[in-house]
C-alpha positions as CSV (number, residue, x, y, z in Angstrom):
1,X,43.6,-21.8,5.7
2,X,44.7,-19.8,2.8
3,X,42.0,-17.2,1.7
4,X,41.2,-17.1,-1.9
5,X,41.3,-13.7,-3.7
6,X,38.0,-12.6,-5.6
7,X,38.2,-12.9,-9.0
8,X,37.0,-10.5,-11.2
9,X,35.6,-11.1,-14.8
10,X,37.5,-9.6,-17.8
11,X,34.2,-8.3,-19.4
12,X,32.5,-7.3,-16.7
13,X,31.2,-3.7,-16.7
14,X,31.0,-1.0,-14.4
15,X,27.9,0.2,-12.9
16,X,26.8,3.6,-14.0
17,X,26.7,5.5,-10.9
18,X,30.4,4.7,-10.3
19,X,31.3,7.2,-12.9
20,X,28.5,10.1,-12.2
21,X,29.9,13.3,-10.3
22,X,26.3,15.0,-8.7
23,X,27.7,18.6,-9.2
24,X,24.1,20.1,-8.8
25,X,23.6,22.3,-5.7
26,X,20.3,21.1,-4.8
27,X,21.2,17.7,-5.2
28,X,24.5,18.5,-2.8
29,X,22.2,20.1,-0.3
30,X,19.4,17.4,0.1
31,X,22.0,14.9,0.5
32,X,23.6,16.5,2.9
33,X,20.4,16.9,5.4
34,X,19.7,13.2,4.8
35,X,22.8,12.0,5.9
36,X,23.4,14.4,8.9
37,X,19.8,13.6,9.7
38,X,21.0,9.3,9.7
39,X,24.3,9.7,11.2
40,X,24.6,9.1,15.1
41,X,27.0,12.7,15.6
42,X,26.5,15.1,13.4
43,X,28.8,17.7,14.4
44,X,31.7,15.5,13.1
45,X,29.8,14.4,9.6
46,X,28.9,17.9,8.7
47,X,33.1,18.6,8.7
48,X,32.9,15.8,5.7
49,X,31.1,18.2,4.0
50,X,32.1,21.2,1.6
51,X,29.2,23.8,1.2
């Protein structure tokens, strides 16, 4: 069976937060303790990361 590629709309518009560059430090740093805190090894996440 052949699968069928997803069509996308000519008009459709793209979502704000595809476009939006967090360049805060603050923001930056309490995303960074939420994801180490949710990820199963840190030590290899926190590499991911530029401080």
């Amino acid at each position: 069976m052949k699968r069928r590629e997803k069509k996308v709309s000519p008009g459709q518009m793209s979502l704000p937060w595809n476009r939006w560059e967090a360049n805060n430090f603050e923001i930056r740093k309490v995303a960074k303790q939420f994801v180490l805190a949710n990820c199963y090894d840190p030590k290899i996440v926190e590499q991911l990361f530029w401080d």
